[in-house]
ROLUMGU-388857 format. One record per residue: residue in one letter; x, y, z negated of N, C-alpha, C, O in turn. Coordinates in steps of 0.1 Angstrom, whole numbers, padded with zeros to 4 digits, always signed. Layout:
N
AXYZXYZXYZXYZ...
//
This chain:
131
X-0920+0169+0463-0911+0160+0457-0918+0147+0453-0929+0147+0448X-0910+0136+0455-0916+0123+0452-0919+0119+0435-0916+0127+0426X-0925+0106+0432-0925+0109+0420-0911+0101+0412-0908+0100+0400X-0904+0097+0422-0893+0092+0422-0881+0096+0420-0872+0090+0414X-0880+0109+0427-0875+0120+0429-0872+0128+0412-0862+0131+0406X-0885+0131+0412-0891+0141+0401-0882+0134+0385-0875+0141+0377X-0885+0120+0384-0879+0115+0375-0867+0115+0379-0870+0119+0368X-0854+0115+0384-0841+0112+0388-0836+0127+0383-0825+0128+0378X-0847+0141+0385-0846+0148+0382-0849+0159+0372-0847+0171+0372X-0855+0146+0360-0852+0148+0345-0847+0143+0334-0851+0143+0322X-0836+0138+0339-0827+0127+0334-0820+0139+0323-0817+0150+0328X-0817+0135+0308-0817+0146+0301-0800+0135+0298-0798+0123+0296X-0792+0149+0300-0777+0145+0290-0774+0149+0279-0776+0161+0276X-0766+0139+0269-0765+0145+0258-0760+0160+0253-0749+0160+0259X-0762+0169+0248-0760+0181+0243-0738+0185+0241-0730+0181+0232X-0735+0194+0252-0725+0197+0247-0721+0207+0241-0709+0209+0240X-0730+0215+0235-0729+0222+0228-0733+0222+0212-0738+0212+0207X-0731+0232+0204-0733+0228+0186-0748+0219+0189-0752+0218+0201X-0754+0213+0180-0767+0206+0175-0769+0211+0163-0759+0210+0156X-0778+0216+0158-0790+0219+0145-0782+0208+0141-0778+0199+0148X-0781+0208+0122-0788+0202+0117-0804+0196+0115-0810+0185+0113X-0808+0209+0117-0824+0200+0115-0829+0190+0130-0840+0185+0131X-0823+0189+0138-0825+0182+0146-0817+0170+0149-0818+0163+0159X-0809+0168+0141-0804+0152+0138-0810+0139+0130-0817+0139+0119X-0806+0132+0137-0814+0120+0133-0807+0115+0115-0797+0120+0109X-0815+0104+0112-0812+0101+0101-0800+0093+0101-0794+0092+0091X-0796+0087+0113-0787+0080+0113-0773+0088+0116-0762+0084+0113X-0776+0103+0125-0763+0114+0129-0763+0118+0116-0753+0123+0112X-0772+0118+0109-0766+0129+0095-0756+0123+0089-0745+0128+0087X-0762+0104+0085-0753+0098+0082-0740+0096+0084-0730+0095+0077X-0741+0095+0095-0722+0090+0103-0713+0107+0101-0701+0109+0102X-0727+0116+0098-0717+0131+0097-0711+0133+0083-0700+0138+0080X-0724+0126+0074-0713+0129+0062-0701+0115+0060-0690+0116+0054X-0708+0104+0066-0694+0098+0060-0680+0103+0069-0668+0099+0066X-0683+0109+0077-0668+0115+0082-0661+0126+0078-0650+0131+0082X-0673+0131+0066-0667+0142+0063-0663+0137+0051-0651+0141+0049X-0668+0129+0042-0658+0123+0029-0648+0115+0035-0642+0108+0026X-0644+0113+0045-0629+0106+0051-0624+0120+0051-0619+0123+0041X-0626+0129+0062-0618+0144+0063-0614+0142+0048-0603+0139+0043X-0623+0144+0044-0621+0152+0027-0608+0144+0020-0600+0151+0014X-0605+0131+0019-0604+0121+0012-0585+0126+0026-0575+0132+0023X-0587+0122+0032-0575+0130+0042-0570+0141+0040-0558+0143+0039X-0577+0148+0038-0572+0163+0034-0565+0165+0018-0557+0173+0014X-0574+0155+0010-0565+0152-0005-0553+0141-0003-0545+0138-0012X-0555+0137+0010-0540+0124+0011-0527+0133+0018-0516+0128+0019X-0530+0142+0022-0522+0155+0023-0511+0158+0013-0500+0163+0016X-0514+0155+0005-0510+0158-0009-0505+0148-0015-0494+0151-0020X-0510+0133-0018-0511+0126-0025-0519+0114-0016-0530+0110-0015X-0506+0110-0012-0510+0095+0000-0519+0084-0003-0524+0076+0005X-0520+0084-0014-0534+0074-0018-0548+0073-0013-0556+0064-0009X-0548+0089-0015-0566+0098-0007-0563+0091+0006-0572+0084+0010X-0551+0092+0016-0548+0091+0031-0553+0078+0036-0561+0075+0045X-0546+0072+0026-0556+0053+0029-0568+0057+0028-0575+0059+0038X-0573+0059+0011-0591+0058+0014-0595+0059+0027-0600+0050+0034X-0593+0073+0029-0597+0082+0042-0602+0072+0051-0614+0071+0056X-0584+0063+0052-0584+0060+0066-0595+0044+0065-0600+0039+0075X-0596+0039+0048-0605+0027+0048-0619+0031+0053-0625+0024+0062X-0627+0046+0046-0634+0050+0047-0643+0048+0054-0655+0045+0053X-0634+0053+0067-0634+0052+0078-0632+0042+0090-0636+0047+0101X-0627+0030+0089-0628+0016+0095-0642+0012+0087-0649+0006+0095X-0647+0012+0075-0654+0006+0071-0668+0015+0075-0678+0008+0073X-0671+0030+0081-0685+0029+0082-0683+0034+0095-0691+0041+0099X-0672+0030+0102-0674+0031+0117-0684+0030+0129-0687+0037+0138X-0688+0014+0124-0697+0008+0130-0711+0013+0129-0720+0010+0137X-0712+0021+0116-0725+0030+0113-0725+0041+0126-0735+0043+0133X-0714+0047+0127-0713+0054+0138-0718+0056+0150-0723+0064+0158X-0715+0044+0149-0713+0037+0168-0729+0047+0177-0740+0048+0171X-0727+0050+0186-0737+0056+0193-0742+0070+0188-0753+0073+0191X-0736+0076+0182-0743+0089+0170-0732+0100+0181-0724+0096+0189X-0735+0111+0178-0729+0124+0181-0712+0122+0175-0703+0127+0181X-0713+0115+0166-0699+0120+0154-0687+0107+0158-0675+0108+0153X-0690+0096+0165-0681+0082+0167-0673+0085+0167-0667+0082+0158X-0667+0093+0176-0649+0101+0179-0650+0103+0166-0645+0092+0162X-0652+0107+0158-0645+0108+0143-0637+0105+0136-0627+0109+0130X-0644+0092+0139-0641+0080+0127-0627+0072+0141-0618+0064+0136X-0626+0075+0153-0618+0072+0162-0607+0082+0156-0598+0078+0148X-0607+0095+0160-0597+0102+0153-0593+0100+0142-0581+0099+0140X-0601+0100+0130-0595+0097+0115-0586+0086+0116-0576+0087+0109X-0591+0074+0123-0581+0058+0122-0569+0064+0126-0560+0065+0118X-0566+0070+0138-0554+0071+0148-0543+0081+0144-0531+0081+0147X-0553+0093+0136-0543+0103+0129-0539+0093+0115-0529+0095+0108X-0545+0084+0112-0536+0074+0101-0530+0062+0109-0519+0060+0104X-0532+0056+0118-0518+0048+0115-0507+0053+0123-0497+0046+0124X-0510+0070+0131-0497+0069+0140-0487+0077+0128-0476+0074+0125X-0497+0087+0124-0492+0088+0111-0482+0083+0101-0472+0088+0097X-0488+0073+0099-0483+0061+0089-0468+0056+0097-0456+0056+0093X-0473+0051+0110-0458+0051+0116-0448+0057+0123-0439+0053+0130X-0453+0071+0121-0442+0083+0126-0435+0083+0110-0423+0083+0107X-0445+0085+0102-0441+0085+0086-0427+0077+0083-0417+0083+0080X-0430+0059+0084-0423+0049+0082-0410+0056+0088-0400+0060+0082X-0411+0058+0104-0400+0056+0111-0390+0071+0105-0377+0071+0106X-0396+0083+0100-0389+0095+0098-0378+0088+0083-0367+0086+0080X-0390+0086+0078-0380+0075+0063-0365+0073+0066-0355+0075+0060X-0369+0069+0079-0355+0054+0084-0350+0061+0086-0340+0061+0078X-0349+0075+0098-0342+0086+0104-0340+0093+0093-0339+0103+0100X-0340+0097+0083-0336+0108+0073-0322+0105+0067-0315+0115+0062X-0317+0096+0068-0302+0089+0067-0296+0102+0074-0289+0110+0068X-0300+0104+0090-0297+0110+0099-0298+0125+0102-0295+0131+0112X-0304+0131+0089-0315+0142+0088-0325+0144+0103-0330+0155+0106X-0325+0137+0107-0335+0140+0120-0350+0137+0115-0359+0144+0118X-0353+0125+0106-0361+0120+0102-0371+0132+0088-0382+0130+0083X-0362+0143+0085-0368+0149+0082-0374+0163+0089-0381+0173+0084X-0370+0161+0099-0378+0172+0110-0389+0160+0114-0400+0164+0114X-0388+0151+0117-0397+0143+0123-0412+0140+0113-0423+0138+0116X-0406+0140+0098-0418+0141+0090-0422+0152+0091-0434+0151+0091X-0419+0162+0093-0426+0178+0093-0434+0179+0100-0446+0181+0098X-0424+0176+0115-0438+0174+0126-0452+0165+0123-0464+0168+0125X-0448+0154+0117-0465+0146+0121-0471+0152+0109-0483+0153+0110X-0466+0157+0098-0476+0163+0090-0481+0175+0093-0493+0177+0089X-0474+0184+0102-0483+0195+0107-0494+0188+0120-0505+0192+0123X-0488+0176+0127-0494+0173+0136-0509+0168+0123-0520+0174+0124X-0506+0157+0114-0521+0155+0108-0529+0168+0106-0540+0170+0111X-0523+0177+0100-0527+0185+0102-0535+0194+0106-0544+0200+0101X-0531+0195+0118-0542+0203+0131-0551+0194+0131-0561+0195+0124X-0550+0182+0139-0559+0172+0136-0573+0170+0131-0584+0170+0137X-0568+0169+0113-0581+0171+0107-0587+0179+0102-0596+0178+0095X-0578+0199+0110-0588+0205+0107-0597+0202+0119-0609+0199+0120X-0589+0206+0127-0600+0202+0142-0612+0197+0137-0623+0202+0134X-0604+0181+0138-0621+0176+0132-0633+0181+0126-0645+0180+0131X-0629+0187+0113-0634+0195+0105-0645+0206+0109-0656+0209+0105X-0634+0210+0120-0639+0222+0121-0648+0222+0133-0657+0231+0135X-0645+0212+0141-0660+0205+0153-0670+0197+0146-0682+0197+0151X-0666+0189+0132-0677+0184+0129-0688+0188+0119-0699+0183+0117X-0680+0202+0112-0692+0214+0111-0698+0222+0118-0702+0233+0114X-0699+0217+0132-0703+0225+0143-0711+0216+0149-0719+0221+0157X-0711+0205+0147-0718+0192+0154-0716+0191+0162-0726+0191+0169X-0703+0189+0168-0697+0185+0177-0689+0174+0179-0681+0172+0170X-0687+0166+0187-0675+0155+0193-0665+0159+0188-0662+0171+0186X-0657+0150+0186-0640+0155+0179-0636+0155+0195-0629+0165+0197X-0640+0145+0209-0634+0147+0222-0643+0152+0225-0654+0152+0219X-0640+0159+0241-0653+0167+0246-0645+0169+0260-0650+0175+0270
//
């Protein structure tokens, strides 16, 4: 084998399966917990829509810490389950005149829902929210 060869053929790809804690960098730890005080801060806006912003500021604001880390999809998922959210939300409001609009709030709240446990429950595993 050439030595040209030899290198082409230890080209290392990132890990799809769990990751150690103890083998993350200082900057994956980081981007892991601020996605988990968004989860968290999401999971109390569940309840009480105030947490759901934080969440979703939380998370626009340490995105960019992210960027290139194991956890980026995170902070991608957390934005997207808030504003589709937010405007499935708006739009069920408008439809509840209609009662349709309260089947349609049901749905996106079970849909946030799965969502961020998913999340949750991949990014205590150290895993990608996509894969």
């Amino acid at each position: 084998m050439s030595e040209t060869q030899h290198k082409e053929s230890t080209v290392t790809h990132p890990p799809t399966g769990p990751v150690a804690d103890s083998s993350l960098s200082e900057a994956q730890q980081q981007a892991k917990t601020h996605a988990l005080v968004a989860y968290v801060f999401m999971v109390l806006g569940l309840i009480t829509g105030i947490f759901w912003l934080a969440g979703a500021i939380w998370a626009m604001v340490k995105k960019g810490d992210a960027r290139g880390t194991l956890f980026e999809d995170h902070y991608a998922n957390i934005i997207k389950t808030f504003w589709v959210g937010l405007a499935v939300t708006i739009l069920s409001l408008i439809l509840s005149v209609v009662l349709i609009g309260y089947i349609t709030l049901f749905a996106v709240w079970i849909w946030s829902i799965y969502r961020i446990i998913k999340g949750l429950a991949r990014l205590t595993s150290n895993k990608p929210y996509y894969q």
